[in-house]
C-alpha positions as CSV (number, residue, x, y, z in Angstrom):
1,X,-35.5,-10.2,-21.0
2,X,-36.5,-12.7,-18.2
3,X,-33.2,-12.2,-15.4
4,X,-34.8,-14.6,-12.9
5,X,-33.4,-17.7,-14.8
6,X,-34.2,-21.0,-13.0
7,X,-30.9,-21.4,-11.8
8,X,-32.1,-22.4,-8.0
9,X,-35.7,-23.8,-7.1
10,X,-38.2,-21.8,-6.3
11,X,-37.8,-22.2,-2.9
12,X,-34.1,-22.0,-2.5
13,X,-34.3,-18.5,-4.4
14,X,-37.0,-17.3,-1.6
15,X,-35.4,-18.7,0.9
16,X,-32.3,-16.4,-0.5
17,X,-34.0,-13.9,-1.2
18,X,-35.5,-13.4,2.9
19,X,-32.3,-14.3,4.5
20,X,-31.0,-11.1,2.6
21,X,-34.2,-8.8,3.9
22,X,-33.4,-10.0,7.6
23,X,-29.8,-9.4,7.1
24,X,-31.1,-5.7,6.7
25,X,-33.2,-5.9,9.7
26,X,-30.3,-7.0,11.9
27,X,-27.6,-4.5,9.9
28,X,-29.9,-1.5,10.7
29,X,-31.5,-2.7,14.3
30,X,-27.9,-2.7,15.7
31,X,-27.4,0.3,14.1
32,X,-30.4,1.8,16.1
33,X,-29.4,0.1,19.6
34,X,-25.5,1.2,19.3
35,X,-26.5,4.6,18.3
36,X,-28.7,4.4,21.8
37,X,-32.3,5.6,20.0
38,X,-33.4,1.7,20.8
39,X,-32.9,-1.1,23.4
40,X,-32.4,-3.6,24.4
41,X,-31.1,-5.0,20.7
42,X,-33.7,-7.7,19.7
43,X,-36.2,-4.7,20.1
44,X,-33.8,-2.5,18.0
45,X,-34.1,-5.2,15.2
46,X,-37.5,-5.7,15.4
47,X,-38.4,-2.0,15.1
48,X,-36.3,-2.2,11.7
49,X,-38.0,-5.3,10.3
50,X,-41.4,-3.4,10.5
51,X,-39.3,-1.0,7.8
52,X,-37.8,-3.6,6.1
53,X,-40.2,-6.2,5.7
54,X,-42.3,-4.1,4.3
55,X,-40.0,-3.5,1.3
56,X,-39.6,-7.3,1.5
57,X,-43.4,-7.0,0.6
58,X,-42.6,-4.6,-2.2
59,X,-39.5,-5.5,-3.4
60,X,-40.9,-8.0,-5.9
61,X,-43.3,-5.5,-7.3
62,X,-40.4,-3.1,-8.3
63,X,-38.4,-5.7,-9.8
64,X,-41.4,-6.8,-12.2
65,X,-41.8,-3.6,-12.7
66,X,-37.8,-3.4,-13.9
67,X,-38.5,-6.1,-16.2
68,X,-41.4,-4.7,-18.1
69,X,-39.9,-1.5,-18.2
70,X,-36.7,-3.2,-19.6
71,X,-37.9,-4.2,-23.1
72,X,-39.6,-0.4,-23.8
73,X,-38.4,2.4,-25.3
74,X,-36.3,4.3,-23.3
75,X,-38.4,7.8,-22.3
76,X,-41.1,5.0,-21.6
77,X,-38.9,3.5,-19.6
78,X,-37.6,6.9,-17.4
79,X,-41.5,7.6,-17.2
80,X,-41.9,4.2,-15.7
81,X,-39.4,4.8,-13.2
82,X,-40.6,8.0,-12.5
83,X,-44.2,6.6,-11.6
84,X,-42.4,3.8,-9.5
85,X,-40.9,6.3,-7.6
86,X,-43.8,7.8,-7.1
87,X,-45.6,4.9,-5.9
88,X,-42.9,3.5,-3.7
89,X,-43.0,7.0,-1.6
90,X,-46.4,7.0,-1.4
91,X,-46.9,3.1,-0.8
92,X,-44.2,1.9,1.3
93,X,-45.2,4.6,4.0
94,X,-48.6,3.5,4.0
95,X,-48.0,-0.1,4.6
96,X,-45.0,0.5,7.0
97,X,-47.6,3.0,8.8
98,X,-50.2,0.4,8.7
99,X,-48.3,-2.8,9.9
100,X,-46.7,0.0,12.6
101,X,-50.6,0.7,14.2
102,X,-51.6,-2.9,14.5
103,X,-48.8,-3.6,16.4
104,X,-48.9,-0.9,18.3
105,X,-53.0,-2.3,18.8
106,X,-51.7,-5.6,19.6
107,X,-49.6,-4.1,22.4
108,X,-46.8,-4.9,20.4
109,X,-44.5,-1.9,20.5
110,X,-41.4,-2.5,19.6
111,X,-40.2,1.0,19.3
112,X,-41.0,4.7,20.5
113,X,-44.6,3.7,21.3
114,X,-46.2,6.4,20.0
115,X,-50.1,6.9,19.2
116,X,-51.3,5.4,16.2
117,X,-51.3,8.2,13.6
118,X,-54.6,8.6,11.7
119,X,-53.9,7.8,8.1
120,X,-54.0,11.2,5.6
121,X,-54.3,13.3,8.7
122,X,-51.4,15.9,8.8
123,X,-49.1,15.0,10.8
124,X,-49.4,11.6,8.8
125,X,-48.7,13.4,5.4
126,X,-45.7,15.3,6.6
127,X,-44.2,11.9,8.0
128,X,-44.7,10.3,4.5
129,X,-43.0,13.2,3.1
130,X,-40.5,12.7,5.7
131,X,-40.5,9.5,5.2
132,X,-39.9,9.7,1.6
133,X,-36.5,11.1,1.8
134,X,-35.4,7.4,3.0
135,X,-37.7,5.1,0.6
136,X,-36.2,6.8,-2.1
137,X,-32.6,6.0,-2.1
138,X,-33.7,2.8,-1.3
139,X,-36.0,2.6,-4.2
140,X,-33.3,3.7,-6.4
141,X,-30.9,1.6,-4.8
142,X,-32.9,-1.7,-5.9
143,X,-33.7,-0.2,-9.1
144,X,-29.9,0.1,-9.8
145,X,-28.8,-2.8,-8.7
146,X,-31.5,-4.9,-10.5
147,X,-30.5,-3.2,-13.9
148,X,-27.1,-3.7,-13.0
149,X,-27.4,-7.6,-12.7
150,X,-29.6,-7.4,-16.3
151,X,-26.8,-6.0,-18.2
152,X,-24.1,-7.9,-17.0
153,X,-26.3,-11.1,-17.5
154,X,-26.9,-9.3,-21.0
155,X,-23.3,-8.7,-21.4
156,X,-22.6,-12.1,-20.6
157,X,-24.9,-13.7,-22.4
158,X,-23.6,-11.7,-25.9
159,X,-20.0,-12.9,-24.3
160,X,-21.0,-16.5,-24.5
161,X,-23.0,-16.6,-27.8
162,X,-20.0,-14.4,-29.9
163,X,-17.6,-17.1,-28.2
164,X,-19.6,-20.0,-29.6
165,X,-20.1,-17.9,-32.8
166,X,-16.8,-17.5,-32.9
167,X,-16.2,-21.4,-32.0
168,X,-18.7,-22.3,-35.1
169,X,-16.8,-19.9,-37.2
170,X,-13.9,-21.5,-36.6
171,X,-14.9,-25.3,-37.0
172,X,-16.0,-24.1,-40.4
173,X,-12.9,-22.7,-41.6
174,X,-11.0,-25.8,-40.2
175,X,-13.2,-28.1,-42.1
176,X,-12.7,-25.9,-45.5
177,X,-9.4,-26.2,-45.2
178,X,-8.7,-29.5,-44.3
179,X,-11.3,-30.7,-47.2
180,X,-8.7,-28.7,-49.8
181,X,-6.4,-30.9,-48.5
182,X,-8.3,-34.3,-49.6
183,X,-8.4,-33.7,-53.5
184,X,-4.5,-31.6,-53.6
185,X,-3.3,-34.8,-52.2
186,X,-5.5,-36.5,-54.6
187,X,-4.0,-35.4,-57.7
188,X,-0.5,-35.2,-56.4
189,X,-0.7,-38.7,-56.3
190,X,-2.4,-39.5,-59.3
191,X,0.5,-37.1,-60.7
192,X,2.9,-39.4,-59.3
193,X,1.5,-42.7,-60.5
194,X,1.1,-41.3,-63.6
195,X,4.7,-40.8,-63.6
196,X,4.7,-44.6,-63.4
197,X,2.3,-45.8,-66.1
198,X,5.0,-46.0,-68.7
199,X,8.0,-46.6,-67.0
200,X,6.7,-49.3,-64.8
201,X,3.1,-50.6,-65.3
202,X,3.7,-53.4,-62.3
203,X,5.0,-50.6,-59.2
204,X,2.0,-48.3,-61.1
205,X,-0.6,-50.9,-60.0
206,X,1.0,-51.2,-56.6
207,X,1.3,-47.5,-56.2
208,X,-3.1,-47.2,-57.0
209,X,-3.5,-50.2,-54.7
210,X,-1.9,-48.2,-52.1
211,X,-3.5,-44.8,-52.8
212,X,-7.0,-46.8,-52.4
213,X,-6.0,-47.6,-48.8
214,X,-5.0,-44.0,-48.2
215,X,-8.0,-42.8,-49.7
216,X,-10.0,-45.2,-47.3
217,X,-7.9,-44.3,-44.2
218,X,-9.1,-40.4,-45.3
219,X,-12.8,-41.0,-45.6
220,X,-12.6,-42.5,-42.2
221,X,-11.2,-40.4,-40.4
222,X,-12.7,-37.4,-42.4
223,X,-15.1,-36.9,-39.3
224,X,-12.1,-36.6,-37.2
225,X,-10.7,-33.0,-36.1
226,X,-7.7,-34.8,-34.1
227,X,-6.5,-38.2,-33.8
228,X,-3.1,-39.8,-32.4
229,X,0.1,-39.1,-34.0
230,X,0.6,-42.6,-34.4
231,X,-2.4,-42.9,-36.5
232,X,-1.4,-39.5,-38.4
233,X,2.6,-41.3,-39.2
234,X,0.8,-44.3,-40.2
235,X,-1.0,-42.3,-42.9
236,X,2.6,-40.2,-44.1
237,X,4.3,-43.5,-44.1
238,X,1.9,-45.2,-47.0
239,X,1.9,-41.5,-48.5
240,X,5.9,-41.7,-48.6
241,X,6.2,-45.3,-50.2
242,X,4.1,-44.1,-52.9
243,X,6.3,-41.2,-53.6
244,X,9.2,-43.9,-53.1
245,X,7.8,-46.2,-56.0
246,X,8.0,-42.8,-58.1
247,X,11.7,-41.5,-57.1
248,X,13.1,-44.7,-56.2
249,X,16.9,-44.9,-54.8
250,X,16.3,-41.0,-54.8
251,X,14.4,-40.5,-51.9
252,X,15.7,-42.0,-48.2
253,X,13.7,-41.6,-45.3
254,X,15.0,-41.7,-41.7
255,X,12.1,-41.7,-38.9
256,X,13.1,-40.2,-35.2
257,X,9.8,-40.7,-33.2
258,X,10.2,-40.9,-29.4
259,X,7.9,-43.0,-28.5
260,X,6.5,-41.2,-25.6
261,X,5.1,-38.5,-29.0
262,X,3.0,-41.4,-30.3
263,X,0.2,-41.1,-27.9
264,X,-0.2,-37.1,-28.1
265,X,-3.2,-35.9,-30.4
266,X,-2.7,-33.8,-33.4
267,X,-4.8,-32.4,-35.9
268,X,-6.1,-34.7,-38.9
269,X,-3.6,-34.7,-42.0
270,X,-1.7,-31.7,-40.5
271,X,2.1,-33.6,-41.6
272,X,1.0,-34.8,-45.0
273,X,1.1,-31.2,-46.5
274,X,4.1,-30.6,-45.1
275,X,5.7,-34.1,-46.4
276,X,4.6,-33.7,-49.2
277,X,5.7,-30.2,-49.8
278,X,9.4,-31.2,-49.1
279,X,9.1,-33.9,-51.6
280,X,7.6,-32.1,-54.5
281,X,9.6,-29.1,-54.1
282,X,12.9,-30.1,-52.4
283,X,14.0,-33.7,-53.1
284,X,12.0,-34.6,-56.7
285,X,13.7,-31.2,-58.3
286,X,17.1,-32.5,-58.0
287,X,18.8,-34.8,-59.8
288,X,20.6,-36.3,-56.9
289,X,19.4,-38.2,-54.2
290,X,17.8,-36.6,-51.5
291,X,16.9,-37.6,-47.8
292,X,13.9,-36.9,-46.3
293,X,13.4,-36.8,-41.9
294,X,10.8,-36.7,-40.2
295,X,11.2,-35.9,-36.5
296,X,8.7,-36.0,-33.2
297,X,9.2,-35.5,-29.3
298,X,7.7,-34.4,-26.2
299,X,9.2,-31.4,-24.6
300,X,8.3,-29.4,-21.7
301,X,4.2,-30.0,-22.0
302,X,4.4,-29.7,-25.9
303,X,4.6,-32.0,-28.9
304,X,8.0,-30.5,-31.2
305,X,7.7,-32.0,-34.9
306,X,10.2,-31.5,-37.7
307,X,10.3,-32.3,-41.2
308,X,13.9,-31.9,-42.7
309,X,14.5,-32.2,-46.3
310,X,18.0,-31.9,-48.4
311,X,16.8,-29.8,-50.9
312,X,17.8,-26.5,-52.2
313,X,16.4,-25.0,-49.0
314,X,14.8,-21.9,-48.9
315,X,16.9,-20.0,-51.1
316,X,17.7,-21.6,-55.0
317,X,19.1,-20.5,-57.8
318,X,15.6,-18.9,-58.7
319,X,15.7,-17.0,-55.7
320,X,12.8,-18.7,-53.9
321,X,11.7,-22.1,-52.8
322,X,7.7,-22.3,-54.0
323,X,5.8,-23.9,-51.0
324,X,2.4,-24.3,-52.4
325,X,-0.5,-24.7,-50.3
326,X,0.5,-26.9,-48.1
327,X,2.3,-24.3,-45.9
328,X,-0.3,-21.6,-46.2
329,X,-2.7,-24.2,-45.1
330,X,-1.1,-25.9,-42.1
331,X,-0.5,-22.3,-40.9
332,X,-3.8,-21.2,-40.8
333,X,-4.6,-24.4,-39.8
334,X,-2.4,-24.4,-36.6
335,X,-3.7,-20.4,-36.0
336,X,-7.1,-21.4,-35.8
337,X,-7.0,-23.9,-33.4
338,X,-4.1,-22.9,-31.2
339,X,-3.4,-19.4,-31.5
340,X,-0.5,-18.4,-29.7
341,X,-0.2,-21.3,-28.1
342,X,1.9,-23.1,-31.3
343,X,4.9,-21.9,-33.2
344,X,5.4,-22.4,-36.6
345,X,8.8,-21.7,-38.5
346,X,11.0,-22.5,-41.9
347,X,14.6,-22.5,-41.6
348,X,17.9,-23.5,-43.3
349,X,19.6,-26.4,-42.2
350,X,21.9,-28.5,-45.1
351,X,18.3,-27.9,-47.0
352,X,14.7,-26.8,-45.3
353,X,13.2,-27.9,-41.8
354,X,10.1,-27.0,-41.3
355,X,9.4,-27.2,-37.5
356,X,6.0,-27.0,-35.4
357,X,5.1,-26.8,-31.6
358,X,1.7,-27.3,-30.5
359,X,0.3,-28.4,-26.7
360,X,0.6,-32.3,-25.7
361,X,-3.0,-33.8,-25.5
362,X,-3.6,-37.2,-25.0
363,X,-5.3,-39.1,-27.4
């Protein structure tokens, strides 16, 4: 896995990368001078750059290492750190010794000035070894922090892809259940015009003329997750005066829109399920005539909706009110996009109101 994502320039990300390493140097060279081993201060930091810079030189190395090592096996991967170890106590000394005796050559002392020391001589070896006892928590400090940052860039990364995973997963139920929607309400119709045929030929060919423009307004909009609730009432209102044709003087519909609802989004044919379950199972049942509201306002950041019928409610004298799949759908419907951000309920009230609360967007 590649960590060093082009997220900055080149540049930039070096130019990072060194402010860090002389943030060290000045950490650890005032470290040295207030501890009294080194003054005055500049020459306290600059006898810890010659340390730290030459990590800076090596640094890269071990995180390339990391990487390779990162993508093997893991006992490959503890041998590999193993060698690195090895190499950085053996390596870091040698060029930190090395940069240490041309300076001192060049008269540039900038700590103890003591004699070069010949390189693999004795006293040499035991300061490596000494030496070694520093490199290596440092090693193993960059080692775990560079493994640190590739998991939680790993984590992260499995994060975002099971979220859009999940998002994809999601559209896809939405669009199955929204397309059962198109041919139910299909052949509810037809059912209803059918109705019709015999008992009025002339209000049957209205009632098909009208279903055609509903059908029309359903193909385009069928690429449409969300639209206005204007558009949305608009579509229940042709759907009700077909039903009207069919029940006549038995069906009465009162419409309570606050106009300040009319601009708020809502999902594509989420009321139409709803209206057309308290039609077909409340008001056409009874012999009576029936009344039919439809309710929508703005409240507190949220859009409330209501559909009230005068039927039999939820309790008849079967013991249950069916509800068909339009309530099963706009539930799982509403859960899917929203979550517990919406409420959904059924309750008695001179009949059944169905009720729904989902966030106020704009259209």
């Amino acid at each position: 896995m590649d960590i060093a994502r082009e997220r900055f320039p080149r540049q930039l990300r070096w130019a990072l990368y060194t402010a860090l390493w002389l943030l060290l140097c000045t950490v650890f060279g005032t470290q040295l001078f207030l501890a009294g081993y080194v003054t005055p201060w500049p020459r306290a930091v600059a006898a810890e750059s010659v340390y730290w810079l030459a990590w800076w030189l090596f640094a890269p190395a071990v995180f390339w290492w990391c990487g390779r090592l990162l993508d093997r096996s893991p006992w490959l991967r503890g041998l590999g750190l193993l060698a690195g170890a090895g190499v950085a106590l053996v390596v870091v000394p040698i060029v930190y010794q090395s940069v240490g005796n041309i300076l001192i050559a060049l008269g540039w002392c900038f700590g103890p000035c003591d004699a070069p020391l010949t390189l693999f001589s004795a006293v040499w070896v035991r300061q490596v070894i000494t030496n070694a006892g520093v490199n290596l928590p440092v090693y193993a400090g960059f080692v775990l922090a560079w493994h640190a940052l590739a998991f939680y860039r790993e984590a992260r990364d499995k994060q975002l892809r099971a979220a859009q995973l999940e998002a994809l997963l999601n559209h896809a139920q939405l669009d199955a259940l929204r397309s059962q929607l198109n041919p139910h309400f299909l052949f509810n119709s037809l059912h209803s015009i059918a109705e019709l045929v015999h008992q009025d030929p002339a209000l049957a060919e209205k009632s098909i003329v009208r279903l055609g423009e509903l059908l029309r307004r359903v193909l385009e909009s069928s690429n449409r997750a969300e639209l206005g609730l204007e558009q949305e009432l608009d579509f229940i209102r042709g759907y009700v005066e077909i039903e009207q044709m069919r029940l006549g003087e038995r069906l009465s519909v009162t419409w309570e829109i606050e106009p300040d609802a009319l601009s708020i989004t809502v999902p594509s044919l989420i009321l139409q399920p709803l209206v057309e379950n308290a039609i077909q199972h409340g008001i056409a049942p009874m012999a009576t005539p029936g009344r039919l509201a439809i309710r929508a306002r703005r409240r507190d950041g949220f859009l409330e909706i209501e559909i009230a019928d005068s039927g039999p409610g939820l309790s008849s004298h079967d013991g249950t009110r069916p509800q068909g799949i339009g309530i099963a759908n706009t539930r799982a419907r509403l859960q899917a996009l929203y979550g517990d951000r919406h409420a959904f309920e059924l309750r008695q009230r001179d009949g059944l109101v169905v009720s729904l609360r989902i966030p106020a967007a704009g259209a």
